[in-house]
C-alpha beads as a LAMMPS data file, in Angstrom:
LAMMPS data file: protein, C-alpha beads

89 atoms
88 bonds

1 atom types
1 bond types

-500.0 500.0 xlo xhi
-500.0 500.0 ylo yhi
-500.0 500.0 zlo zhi

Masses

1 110.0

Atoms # bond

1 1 1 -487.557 -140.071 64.700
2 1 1 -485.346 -140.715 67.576
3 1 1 -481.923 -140.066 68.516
4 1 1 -479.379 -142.698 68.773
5 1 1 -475.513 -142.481 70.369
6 1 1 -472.909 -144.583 68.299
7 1 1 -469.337 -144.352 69.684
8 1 1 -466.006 -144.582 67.732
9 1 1 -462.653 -145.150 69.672
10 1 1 -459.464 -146.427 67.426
11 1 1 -461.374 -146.924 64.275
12 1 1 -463.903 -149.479 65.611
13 1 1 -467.753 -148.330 66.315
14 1 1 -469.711 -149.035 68.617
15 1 1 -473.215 -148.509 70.390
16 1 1 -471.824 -149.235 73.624
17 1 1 -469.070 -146.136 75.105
18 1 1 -465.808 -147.483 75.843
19 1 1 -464.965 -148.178 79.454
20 1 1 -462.249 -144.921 80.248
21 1 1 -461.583 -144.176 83.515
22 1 1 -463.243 -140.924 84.218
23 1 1 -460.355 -139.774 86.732
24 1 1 -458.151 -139.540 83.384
25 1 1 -460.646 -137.156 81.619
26 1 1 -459.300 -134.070 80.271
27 1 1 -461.699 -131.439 80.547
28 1 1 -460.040 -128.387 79.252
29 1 1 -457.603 -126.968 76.702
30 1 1 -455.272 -126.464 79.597
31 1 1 -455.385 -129.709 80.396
32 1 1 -454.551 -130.724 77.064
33 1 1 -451.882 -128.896 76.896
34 1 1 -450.530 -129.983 79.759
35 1 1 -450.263 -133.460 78.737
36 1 1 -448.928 -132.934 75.149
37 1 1 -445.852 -135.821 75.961
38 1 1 -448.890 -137.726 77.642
39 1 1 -450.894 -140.753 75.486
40 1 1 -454.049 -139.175 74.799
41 1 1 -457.512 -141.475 73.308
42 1 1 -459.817 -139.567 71.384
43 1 1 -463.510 -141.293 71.656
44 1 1 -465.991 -139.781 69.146
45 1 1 -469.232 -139.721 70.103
46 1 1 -472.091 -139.232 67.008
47 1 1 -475.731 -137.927 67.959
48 1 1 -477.608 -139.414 64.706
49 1 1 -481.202 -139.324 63.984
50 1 1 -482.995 -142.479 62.796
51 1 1 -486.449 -143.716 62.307
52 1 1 -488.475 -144.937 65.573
53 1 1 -488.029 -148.573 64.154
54 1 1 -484.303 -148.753 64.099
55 1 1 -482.264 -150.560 66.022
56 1 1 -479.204 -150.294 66.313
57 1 1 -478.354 -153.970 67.552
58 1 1 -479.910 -155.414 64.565
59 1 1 -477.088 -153.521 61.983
60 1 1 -473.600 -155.045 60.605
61 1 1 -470.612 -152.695 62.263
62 1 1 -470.367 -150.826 58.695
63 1 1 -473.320 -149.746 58.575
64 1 1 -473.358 -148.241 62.026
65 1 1 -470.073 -146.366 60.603
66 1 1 -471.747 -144.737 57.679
67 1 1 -474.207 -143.476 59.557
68 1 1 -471.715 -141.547 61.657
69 1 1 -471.025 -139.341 58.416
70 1 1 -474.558 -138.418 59.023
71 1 1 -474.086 -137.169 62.791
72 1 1 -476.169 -133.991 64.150
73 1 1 -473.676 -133.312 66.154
74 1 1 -470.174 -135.081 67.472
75 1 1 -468.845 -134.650 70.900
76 1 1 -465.063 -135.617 71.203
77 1 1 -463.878 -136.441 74.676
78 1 1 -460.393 -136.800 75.506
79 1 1 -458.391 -138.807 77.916
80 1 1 -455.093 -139.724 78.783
81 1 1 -453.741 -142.743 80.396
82 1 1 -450.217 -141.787 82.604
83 1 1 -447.514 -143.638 81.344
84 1 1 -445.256 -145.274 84.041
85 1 1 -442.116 -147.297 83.921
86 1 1 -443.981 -150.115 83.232
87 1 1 -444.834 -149.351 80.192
88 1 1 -441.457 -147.952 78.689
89 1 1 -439.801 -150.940 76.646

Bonds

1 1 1 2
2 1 2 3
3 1 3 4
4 1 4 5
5 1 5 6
6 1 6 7
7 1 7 8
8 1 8 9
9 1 9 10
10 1 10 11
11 1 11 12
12 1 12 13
13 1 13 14
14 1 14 15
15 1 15 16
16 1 16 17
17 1 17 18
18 1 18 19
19 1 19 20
20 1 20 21
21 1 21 22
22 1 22 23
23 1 23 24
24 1 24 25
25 1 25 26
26 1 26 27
27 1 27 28
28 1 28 29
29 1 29 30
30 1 30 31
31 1 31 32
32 1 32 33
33 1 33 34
34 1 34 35
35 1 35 36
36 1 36 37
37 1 37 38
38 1 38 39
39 1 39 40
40 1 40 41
41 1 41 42
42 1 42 43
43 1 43 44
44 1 44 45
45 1 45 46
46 1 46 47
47 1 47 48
48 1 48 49
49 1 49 50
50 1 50 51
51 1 51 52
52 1 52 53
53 1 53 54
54 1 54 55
55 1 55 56
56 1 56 57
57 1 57 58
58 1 58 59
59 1 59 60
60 1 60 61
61 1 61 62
62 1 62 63
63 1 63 64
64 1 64 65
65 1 65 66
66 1 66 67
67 1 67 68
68 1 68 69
69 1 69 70
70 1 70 71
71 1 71 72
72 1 72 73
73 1 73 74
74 1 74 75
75 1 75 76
76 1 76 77
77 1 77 78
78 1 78 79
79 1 79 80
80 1 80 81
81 1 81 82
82 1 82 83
83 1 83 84
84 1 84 85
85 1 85 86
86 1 86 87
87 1 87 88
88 1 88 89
């Protein structure tokens, strides 16, 4: 058996992590809570178990989401991107 890293960000999975950048990482509670009025991302990272012969490349996108049910553990990091007056319609 090995262990395998599938990511989910906005409802879409994927074996490759999202490109955040890491400057924008909140690391603590505090730091959440300091940017409630902020945008905050939530990217879910699933540690899953599998057999030596899968691959991960090889399955169809639904497949790889079911087997996030399955996680041995999930890791949930947070970020926030700072909103500017660029992006206020």
């Amino acid at each position: 058996m090995k262990t395998i890293h599938l990511f989910k960000y906005n409802d879409a999975v994927s074996w490759n992590k999202p490109s955040f950048n890491e400057d924008y990482k909140l690391s603590s509670l505090n730091d959440f809570m300091m940017m409630r009025f902020m945008n905050i991302e939530v990217l879910s990272e699933f540690l899953i178990e599998v057999p030596d012969g899968f691959f991960a490349h090889n399955e169809p996108l639904d497949k790889l989401a079911k087997l996030c049910g399955s996680a041995k553990e999930t890791i949930e990091h947070y970020f926030y991107y700072p909103s500017d007056d660029y992006d206020v319609l």
